[in-house]
MILUM-174924 format. One record per atom (N, C-alpha, C, O, CB): x, y, z. Coordinates in steps of 0.001 Angstrom, whole numbers, padded with zeros to 6 digits, always signed. Glycine has a CB too. Layout:
N
XYZ...
REM end
This chain:
81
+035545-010607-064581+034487-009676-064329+034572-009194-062886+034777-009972-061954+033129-010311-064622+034422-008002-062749+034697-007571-061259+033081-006804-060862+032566-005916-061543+036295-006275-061155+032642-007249-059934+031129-006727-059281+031314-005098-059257+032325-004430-059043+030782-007402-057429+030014-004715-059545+029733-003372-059704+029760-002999-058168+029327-003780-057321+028322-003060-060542+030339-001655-057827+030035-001079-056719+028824-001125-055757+027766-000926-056353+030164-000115-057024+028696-001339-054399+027939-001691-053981+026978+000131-054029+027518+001217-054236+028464-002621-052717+025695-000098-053799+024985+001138-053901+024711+001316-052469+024346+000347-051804+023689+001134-054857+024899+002811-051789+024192+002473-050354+022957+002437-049852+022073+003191-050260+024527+003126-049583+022836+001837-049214+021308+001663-048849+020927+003088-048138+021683+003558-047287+021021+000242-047720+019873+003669-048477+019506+005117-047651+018324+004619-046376+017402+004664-047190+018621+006506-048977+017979+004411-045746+017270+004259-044548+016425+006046-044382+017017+007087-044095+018586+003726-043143+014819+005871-044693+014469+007260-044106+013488+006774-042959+012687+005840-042997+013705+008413-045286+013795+007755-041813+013446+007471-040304+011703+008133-040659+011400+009102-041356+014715+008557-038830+011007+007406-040062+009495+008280-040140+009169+008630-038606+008992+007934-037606+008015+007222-040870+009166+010554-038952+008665+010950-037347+007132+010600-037284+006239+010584-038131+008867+012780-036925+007211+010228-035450+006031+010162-035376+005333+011109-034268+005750+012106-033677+005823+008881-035254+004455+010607-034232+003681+012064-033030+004279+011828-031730+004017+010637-031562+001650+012015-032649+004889+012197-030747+004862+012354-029268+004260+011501-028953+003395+011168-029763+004408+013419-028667+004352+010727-027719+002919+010656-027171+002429+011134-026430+002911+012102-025841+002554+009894-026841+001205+010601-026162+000709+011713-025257-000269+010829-024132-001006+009949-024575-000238+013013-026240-000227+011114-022692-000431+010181-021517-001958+010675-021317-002288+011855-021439+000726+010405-020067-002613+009901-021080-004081+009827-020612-003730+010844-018974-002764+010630-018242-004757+007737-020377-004613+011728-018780-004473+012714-017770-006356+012052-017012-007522+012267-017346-004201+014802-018635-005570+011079-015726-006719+010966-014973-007151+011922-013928-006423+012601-013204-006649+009874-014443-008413+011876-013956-008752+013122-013090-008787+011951-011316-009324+010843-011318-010806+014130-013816-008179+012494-010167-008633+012076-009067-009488+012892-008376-009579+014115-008268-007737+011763-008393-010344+011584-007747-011954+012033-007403-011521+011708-005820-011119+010615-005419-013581+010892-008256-011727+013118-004882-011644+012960-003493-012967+012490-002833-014071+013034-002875-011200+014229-002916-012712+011723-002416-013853+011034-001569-014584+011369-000250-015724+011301+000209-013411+009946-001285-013178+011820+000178-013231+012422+001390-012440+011258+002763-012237+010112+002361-014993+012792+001577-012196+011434+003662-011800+010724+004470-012094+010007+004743-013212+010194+005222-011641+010909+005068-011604+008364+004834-012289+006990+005482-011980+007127+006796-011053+007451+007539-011741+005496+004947-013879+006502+006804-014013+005936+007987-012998+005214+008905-012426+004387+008194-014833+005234+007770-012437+005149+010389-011401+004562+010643-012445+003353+011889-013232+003604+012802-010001+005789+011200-011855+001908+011228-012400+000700+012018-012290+001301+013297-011864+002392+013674-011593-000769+011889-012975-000071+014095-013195-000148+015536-011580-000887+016086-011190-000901+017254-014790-001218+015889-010883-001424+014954-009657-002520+015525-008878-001511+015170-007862-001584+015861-009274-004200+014823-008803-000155+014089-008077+000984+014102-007487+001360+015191-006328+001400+015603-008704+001883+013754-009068+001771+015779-009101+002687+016762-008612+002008+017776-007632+002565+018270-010315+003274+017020-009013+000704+018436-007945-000208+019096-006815-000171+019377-006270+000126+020441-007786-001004+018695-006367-000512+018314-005158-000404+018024-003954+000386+018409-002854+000064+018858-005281-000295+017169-004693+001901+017988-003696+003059+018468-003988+003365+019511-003064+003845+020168-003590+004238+017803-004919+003295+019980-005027+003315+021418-004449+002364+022653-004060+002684+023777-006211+003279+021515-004550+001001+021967-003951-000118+023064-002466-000171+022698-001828-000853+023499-004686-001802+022937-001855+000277+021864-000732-000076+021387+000442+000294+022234+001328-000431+022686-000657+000404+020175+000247+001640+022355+000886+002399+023487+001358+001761+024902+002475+001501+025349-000052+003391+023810-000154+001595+025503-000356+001130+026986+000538-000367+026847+001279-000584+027806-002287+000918+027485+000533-001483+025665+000957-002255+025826+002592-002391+025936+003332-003062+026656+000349-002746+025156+002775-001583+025043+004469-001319+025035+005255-000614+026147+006464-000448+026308+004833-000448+023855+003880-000150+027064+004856+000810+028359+004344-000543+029361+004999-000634+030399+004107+003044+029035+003592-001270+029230+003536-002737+029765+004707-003663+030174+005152-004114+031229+002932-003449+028817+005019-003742+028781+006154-004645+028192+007554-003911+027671+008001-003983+026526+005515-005420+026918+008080-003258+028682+009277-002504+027557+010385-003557+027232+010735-004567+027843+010190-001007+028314+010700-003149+026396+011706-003967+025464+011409-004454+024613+012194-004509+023666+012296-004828+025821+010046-005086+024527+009543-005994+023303+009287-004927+021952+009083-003716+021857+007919-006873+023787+009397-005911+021100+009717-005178+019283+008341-004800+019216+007442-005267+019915+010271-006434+017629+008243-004030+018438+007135-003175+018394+006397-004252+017160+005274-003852+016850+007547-001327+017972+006733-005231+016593+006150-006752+015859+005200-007399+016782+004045-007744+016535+007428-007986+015564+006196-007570+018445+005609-008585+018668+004299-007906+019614+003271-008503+019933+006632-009682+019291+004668-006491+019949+003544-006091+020908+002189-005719+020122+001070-005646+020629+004029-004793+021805+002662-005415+018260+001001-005503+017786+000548-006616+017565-000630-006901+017347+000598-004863+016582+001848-007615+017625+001209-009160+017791-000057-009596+018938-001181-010075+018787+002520-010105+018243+000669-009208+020035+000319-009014+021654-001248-008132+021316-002365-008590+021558+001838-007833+022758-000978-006907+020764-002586-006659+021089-003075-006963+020124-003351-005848+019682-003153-005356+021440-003612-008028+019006-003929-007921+018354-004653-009366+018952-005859-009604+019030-003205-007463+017349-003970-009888+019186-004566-011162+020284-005793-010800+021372-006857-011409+021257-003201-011674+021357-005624-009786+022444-006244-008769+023096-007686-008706+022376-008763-009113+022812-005367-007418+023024-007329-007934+020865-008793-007651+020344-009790-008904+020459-010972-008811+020792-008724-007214+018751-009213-009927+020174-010281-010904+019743-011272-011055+020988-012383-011583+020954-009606-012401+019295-010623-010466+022126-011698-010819+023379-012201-009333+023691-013135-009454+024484-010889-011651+024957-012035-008321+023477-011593-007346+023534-013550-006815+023621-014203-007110+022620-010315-006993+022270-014090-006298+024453-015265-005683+024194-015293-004356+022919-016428-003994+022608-015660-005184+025633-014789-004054+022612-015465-002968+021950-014891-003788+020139-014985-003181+019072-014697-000971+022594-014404-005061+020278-014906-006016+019214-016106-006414+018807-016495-007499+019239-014523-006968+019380-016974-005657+017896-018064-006529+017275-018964-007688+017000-020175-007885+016893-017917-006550+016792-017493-008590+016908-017444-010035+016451-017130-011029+017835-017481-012201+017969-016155-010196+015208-016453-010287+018694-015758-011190+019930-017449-011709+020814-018616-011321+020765-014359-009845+021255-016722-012711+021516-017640-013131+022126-018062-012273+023712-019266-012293+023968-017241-014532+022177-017323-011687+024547-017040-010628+025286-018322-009825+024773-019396-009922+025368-015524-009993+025058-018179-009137+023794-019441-008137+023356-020679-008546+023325-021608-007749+023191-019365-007642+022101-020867-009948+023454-022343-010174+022774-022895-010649+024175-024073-010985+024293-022511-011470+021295
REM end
């Protein structure tokens, strides 16, 4: 007895819809407020590095960032209060 021919299998693909991406709306807020250690910051940052030339610009926001904590126009420092 010899097996009957094999039959082929038909495979039908089912289309499906696209998809389609959720479209968020962005809500402008408007500009933030910029901190007091911001403002510090870019301001002392400068003066410190023409202070100290050579040092990596790591270690001199290291450097003023130390500064702030005594720093009067700190909030929190003890200097201010």
């Amino acid at each position: 007895k010899s097996a009957a021919p094999a039959t082929p299998v038909v495979v039908k693909t089912i289309k499906t819809a696209p998809k389609v991406s959720k479209v968020t709306k962005r809500v402008t807020k408007g500009a933030k407020k910029v901190s007091p250690y911001n403002k510090y910051m870019k301001a002392q940052l400068p003066i410190f590095k023409a202070k100290n030339p050579g040092i990596s610009h790591k270690e001199a926001f290291i450097g003023v960032a130390k500064e702030w904590a005594m720093a009067p126009e700190n909030p929190k420092s003890v200097a201010a209060k």
